[in-house]
C-alpha positions in Angstrom: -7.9 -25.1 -12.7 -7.8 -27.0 -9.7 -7.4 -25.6 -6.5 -7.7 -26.7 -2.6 -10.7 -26.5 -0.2 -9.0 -25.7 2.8 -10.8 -24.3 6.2 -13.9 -23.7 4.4 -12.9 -21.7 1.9 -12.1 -22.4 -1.8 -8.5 -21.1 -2.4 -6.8 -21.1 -5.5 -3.1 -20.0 -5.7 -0.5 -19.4 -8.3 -2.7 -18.1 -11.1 -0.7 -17.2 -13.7 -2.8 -13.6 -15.2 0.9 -12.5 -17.6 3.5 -14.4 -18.9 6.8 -14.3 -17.4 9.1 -11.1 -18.1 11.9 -12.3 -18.6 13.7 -12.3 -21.6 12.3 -10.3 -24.5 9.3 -9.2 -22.1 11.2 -7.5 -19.4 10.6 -3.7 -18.6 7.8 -3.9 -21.3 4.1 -4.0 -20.8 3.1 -7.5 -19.0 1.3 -10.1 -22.0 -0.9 -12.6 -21.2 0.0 -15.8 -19.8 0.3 -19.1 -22.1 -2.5 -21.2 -22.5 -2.8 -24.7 -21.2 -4.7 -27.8 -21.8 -6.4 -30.2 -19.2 -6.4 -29.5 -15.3 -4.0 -27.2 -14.3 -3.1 -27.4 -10.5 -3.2 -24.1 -8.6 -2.0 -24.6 -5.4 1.8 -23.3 -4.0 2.3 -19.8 -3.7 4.5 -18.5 -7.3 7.4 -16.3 -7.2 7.8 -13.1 -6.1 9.1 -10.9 -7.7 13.1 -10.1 -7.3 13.7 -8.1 -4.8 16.9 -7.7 -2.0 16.3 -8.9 1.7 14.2 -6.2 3.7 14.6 -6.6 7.3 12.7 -4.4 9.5 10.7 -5.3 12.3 10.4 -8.8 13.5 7.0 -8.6 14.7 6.0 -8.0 11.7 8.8 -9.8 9.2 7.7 -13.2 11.1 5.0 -13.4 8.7 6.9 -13.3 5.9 7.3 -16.9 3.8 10.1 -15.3 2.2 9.0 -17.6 -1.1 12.1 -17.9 -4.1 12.0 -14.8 -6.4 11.8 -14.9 -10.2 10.3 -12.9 -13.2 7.8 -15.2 -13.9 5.7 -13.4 -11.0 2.8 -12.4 -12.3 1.1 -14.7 -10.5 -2.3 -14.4 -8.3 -4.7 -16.0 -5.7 -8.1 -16.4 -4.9 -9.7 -17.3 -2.0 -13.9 -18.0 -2.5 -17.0 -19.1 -0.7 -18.1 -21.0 -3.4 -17.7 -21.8 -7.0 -21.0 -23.5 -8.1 -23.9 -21.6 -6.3 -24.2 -19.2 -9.2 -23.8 -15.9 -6.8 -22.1 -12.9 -7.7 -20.1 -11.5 -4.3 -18.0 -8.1 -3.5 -14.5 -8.7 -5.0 -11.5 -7.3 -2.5 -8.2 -7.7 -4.2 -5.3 -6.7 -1.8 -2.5 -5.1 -3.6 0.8 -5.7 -1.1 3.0 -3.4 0.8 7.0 -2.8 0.7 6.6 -0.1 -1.3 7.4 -0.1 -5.4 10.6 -2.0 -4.0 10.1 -5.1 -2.2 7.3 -7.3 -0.7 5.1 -10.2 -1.7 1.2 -11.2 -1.5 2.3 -14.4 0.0 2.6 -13.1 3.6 0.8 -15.1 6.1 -1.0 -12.3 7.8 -3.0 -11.5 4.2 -4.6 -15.0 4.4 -7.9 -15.0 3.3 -9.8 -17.9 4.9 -11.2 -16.0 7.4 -12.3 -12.8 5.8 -13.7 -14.5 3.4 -15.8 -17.0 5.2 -16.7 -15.2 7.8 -18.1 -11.6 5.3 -18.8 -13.8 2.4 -16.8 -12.2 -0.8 -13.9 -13.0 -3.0 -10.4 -12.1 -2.0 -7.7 -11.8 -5.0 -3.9 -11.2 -3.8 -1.3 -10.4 -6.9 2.3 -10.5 -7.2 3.3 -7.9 -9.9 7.2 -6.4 -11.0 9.3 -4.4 -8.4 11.6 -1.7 -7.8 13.9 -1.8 -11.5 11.9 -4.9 -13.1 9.1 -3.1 -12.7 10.2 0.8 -12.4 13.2 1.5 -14.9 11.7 4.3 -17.4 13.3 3.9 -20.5 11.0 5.6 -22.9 13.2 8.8 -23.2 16.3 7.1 -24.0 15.4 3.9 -26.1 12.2 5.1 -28.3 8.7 3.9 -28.5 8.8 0.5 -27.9 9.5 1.7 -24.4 7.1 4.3 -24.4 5.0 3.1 -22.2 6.4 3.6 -18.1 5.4 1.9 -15.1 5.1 -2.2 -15.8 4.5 -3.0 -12.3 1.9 -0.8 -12.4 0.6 -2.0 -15.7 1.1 -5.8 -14.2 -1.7 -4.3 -11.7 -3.5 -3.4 -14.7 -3.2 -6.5 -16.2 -4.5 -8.6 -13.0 -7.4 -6.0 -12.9 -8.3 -7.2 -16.3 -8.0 -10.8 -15.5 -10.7 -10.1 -12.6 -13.2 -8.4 -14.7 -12.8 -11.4 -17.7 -12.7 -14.8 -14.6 -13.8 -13.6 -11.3 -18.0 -14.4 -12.0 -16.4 -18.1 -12.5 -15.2 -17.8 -8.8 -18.3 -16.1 -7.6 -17.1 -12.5 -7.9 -18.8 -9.7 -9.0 -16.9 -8.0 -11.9 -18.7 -4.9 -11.5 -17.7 -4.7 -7.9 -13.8 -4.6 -7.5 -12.9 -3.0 -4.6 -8.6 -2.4 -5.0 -7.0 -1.9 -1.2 -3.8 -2.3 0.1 -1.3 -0.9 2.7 2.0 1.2 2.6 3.1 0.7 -0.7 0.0 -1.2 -1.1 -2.0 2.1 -0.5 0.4 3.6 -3.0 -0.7 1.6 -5.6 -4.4 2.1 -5.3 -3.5 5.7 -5.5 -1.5 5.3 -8.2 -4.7 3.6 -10.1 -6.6 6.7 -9.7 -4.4 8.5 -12.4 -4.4 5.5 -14.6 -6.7 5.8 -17.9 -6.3 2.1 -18.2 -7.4 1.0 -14.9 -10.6 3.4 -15.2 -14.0 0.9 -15.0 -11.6 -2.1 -13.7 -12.3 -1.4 -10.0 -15.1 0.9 -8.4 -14.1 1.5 -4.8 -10.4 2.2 -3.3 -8.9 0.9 0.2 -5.6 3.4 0.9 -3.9 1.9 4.2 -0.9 4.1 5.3 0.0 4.6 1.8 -1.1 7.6 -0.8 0.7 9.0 -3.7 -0.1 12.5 -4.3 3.4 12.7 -6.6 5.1 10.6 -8.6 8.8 10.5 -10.2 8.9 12.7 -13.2 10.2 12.1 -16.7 13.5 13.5 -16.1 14.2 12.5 -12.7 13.4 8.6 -14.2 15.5 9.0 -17.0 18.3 10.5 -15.1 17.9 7.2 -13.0 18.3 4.7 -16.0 20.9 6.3 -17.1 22.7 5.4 -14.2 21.9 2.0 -14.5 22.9 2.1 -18.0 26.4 3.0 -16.6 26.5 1.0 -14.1 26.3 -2.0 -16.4 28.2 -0.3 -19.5 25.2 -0.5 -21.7 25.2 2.6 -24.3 22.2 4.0 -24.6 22.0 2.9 -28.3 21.9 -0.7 -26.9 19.2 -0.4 -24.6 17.6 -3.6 -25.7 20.8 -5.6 -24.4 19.4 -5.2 -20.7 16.8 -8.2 -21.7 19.8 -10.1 -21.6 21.6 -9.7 -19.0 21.3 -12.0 -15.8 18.4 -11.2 -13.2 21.0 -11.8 -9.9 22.8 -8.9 -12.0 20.5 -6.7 -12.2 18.8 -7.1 -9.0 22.4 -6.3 -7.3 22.1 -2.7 -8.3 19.3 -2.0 -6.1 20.9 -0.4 -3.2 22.4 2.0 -6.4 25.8 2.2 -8.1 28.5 3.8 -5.8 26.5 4.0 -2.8 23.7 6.1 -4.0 20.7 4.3 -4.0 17.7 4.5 -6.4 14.3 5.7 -6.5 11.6 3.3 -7.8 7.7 4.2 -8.4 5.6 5.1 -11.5 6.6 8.0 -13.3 4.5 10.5 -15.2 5.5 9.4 -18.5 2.8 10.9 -20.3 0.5 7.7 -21.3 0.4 5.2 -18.8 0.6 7.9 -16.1 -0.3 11.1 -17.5 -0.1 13.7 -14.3 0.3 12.9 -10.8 -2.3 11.2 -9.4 -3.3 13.5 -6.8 -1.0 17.3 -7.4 -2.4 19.8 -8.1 -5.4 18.0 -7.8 -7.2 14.5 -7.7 -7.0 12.8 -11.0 -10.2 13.1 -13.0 -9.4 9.4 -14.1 -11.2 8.1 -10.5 -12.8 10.7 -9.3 -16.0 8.3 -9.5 -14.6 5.9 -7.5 -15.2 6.1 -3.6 -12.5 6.2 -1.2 -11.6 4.9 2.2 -8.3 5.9 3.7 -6.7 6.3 6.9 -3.7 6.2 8.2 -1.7 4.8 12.4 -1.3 6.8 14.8 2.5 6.1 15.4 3.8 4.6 11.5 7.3 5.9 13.1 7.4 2.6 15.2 7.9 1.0 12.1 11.6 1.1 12.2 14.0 -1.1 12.9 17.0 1.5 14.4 14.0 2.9 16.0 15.3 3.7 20.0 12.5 2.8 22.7 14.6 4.6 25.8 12.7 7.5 27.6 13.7 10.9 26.0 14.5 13.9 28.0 13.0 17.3 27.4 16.4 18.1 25.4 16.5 14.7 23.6 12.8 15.5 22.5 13.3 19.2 21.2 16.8 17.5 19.7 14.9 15.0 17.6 11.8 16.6 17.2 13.8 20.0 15.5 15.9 16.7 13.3 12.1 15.1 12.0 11.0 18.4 11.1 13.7 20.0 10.3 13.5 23.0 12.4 15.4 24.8 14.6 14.6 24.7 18.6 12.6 27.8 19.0 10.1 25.5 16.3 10.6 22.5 18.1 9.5 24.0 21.2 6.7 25.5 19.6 5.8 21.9 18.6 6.4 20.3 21.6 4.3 22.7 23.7 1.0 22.1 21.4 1.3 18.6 21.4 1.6 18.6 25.1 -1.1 20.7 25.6 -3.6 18.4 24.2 -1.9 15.0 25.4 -1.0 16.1 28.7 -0.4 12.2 30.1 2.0 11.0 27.2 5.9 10.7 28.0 8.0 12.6 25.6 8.7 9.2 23.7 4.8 8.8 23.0 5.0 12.5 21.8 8.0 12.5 19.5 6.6 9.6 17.8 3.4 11.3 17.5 5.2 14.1 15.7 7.3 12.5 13.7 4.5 10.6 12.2 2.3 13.6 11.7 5.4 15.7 10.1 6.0 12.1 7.6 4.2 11.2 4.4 2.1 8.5 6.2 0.2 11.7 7.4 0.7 14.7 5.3 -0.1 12.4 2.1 -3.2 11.0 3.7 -4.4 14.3 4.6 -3.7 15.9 1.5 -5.0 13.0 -0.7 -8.2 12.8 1.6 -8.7 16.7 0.8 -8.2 16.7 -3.0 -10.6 13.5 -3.2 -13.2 14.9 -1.4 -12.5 18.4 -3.2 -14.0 16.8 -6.8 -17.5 16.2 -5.1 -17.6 13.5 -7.3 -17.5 10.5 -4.7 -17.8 10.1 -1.5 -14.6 9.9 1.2 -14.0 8.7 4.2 -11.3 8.7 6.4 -9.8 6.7 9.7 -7.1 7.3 12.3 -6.3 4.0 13.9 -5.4 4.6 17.4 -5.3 1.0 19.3 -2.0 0.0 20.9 -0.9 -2.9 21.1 0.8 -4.5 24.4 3.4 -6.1 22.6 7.3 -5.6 23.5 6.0 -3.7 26.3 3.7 -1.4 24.4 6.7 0.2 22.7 5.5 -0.9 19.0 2.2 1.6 20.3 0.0 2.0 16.7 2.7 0.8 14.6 2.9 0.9 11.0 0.9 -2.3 9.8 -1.0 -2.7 13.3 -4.1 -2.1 11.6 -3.5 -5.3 8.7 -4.2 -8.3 11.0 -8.0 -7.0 12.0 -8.9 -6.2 8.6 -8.1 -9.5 7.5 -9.7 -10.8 10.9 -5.9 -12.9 11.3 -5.2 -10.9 14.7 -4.9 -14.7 16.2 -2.1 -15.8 14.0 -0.6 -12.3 14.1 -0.3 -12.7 18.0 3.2 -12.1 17.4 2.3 -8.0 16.7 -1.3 -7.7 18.4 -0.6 -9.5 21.3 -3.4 -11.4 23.1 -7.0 -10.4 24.8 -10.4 -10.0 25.1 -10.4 -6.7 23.0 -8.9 -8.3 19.4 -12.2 -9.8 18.5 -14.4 -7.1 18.9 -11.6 -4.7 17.1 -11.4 -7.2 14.1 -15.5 -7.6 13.7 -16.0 -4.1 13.5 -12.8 -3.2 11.2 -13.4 -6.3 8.8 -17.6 -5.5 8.8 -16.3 -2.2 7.9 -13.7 -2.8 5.2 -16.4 -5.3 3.6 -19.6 -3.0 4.0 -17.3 0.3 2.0 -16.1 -2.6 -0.4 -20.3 -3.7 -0.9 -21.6 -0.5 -1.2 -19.3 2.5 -1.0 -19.7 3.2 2.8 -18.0 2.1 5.5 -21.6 2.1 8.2 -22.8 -1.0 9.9 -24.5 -1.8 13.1 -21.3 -2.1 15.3 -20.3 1.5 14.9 -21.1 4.6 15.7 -22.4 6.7 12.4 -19.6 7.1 10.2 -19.8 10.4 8.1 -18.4 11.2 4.9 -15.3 13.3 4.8 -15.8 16.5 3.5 -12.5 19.7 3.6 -15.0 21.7 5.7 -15.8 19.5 9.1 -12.9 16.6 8.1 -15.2 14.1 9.8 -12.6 11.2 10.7 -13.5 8.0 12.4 -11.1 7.7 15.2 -10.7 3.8 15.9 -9.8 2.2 19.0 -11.5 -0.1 21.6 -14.2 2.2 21.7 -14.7 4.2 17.8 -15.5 8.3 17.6 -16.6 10.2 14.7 -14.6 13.5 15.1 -14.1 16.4 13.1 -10.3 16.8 12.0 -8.9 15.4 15.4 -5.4 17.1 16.4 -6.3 19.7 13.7 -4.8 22.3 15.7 -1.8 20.6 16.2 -0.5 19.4 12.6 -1.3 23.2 11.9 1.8 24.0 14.1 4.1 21.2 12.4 3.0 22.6 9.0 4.0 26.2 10.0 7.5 25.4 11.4 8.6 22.2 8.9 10.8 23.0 6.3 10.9 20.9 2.9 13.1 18.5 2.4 15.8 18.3 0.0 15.3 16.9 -3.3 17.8 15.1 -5.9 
């Protein structure tokens, strides 16, 4: 293969690690890629995988190549110090957000150049299958050759493999992968924690505003293909006629048949995916495998019908008792303790608060940090990321994906969500030393921090991180407490 040296940094892109899954291969297991003879240049971005338009918000969607789609995706990227002085370096491979849905490794804010040549390791980005390419549980309907769930999961799988066969050629260290990623990124490095076939391909985990203490069960999955099946007037006893039929086709079901759309993620189908990673507890599969996860302080602001205005007290006990569910006497309730302890936020700055500590984002984070550390079998540790950024006025606040630009150490390019200032640089060294130092060694301590302690379900030492970073035991404790006694479940289909 030859790839580019570009700012320093060797960078090789559009590896293929599967063959395409089109065709015969699609919704089954990924296989390898086909062999080639002479030099084969590696250097454009591949597909992605197909996928609708996402648009959310443009500070962040500006860094988005938006690249063609196809199914020959199974494509990745490595960016390297060096390729010929025989050293064996920390391996980082990013696993990319937009959930199980959408998304693509081949945003510019994930570039690697500078992480990598400023902390010395190997950075890996994949592209794997999405949403119903990669999602569509067939197992209970069309027999054993569908068996096995969860190909984009499995595509994951099949990149980790790669790694541990090619990466000492790049000047990786095989036998230390660390997996991380953000939203659905951090979903998917859940998701390899309950995954027999991952166990030994990766030895420390990243989870960025992303966890996945459930996934979608058997029936619910089959219940969902069976829809599809209908939607495209395939019988059930013609399964195998969905490898046929045109990807624009099948990719203009995803917003769902009718109006109702679909949910995509793995599915506990009993092999790839026995249980759920994290309920009742943490999967045995990883419980070896240290942990670093964390989640913003306002994901909320990741919205694009997301209202900035100032709320009054009414609006806020209106949409507060609407996130949680709850009727006013519990909004109040909620309102008051969050008031109590941030005395000089508006009622905006609190709702958002709230409505990210009463979503997912939080609750999974929390619960996932708990059952991890539960096992005593590795250590945890966990981060709330609290800088604001000044951007649209400082309405975007801690907004989902604020923390992505100083990991990578991009927070220049990524003006367009961090702003400007003094203050990014010193942020991004100490995040990225961080990041690097957990993905080296299993903890997160270096000389620009304060002492970082392990997590633990007694003190729930968290590393608050801002301009200035604080250790503190389960900070706002008290306050998700009240959220959890006055939320009520949501609905289920």
């Amino acid at each position: 293969m030859r790839g580019l040296f570009f700012q320093g940094v060797n960078t090789f892109r559009g590896i293929p690690y599967g063959a395409s899954t089109a065709g015969a291969n699609r919704f089954l297991p990924p296989r390898r890629p086909q062999a080639w003879t002479g030099v084969r240049d590696v250097n454009a971005i591949g597909l992605r995988a197909p996928q609708l338009a996402n648009p959310r918000v443009p500070e962040w969607f500006v860094f988005d190549r938006s690249e063609p789609q196809g199914e020959d995706c199974l494509v990745l990227n490595v960016f390297t110090p060096s390729v010929t002085d025989g050293r064996k370096r920390p391996v980082m491979v990013w696993l990319h957000g937009g959930g199980f849905v959408a998304g693509s490794s081949g945003f510019t804010v994930y570039e690697g150049q500078n992480l990598v040549n400023m902390r010395d390791v190997v950075l890996v980005h994949l592209n794997h299958r999405l949403n119903l390419f990669g999602f569509l549980y067939l197992g209970d309907l069309a027999g054993e050759r569908y068996a096995d769930g969860n190909a984009g999961m499995l595509d994951i799988v099949a990149a980790l493999e790669w790694i541990r066969d090619h990466i000492a050629n790049f000047g990786g260290d095989p036998n230390n992968v660390t997996v991380f990623g953000q939203s659905g990124g951090g979903s998917k490095v859940s998701t390899l924690f309950g995954m027999p076939a991952a166990k030994g391909l990766f030895h420390r985990a990243i989870a960025m505003s992303g966890t996945q203490v459930r996934s979608i069960t058997r029936e619910q999955a089959t219940a969902t293909a069976t829809r599809v099946l209908a939607a495209l007037d395939v019988g059930k006893d013609r399964v195998d006629a969905l490898q046929a039929v045109p990807m624009r086709r099948l990719r203009d079901l995803l917003n769902g048949a009718g109006g109702q759309g679909f949910n995509w993620g793995p599915v506990v189908d009993g092999r790839t995916l026995p249980a759920h990673p994290f309920d009742p507890a943490a999967s045995p599969h990883g419980a070896d495998v240290p942990l670093l996860i964390g989640s913003t302080e306002t994901e909320v602001t990741w919205n694009e019908s997301q209202i900035y205005d100032p709320l009054t007290d009414g609006e806020l006990r209106e949409d507060v008792a609407k996130a949680l569910r709850c009727d006013d006497a519990g909004a109040t309730r909620v309102i008051a303790a969050y008031r109590k302890g941030r005395p000089q936020a508006s009622n905006l700055d609190l709702y958002l608060v709230i409505a990210t500590d009463a979503s997912n984002f939080r609750t999974g984070t929390d619960t996932q940090a708990d059952r991890k550390a539960a096992q005593r079998r590795a250590p945890v540790y966990k981060y709330y990321f609290q800088w604001y950024s000044p951007v649209r006025g400082g309405a975007l606040r801690a907004m989902h994906t604020m923390d992505i630009p100083f990991v990578f150490e991009n927070y220049e390019m990524a003006a367009a969500e961090v702003g400007s200032g003094p203050e990014l640089k010193p942020l991004g060294d100490r995040m990225a030393a961080a990041w690097v130092a957990f993905a080296t060694s299993g903890n997160p301590n270096h000389p620009l921090i304060p002492k970082w302690p392990a997590y633990d379900t007694a003190t729930r030492a968290t590393m608050v991180i801002n301009n200035d970073w604080s250790a503190v035991n389960d900070p706002y404790g008290e306050e998700k407490k009240v959220v959890a006694a006055v939320m009520r479940p949501a609905a289920t289909r």
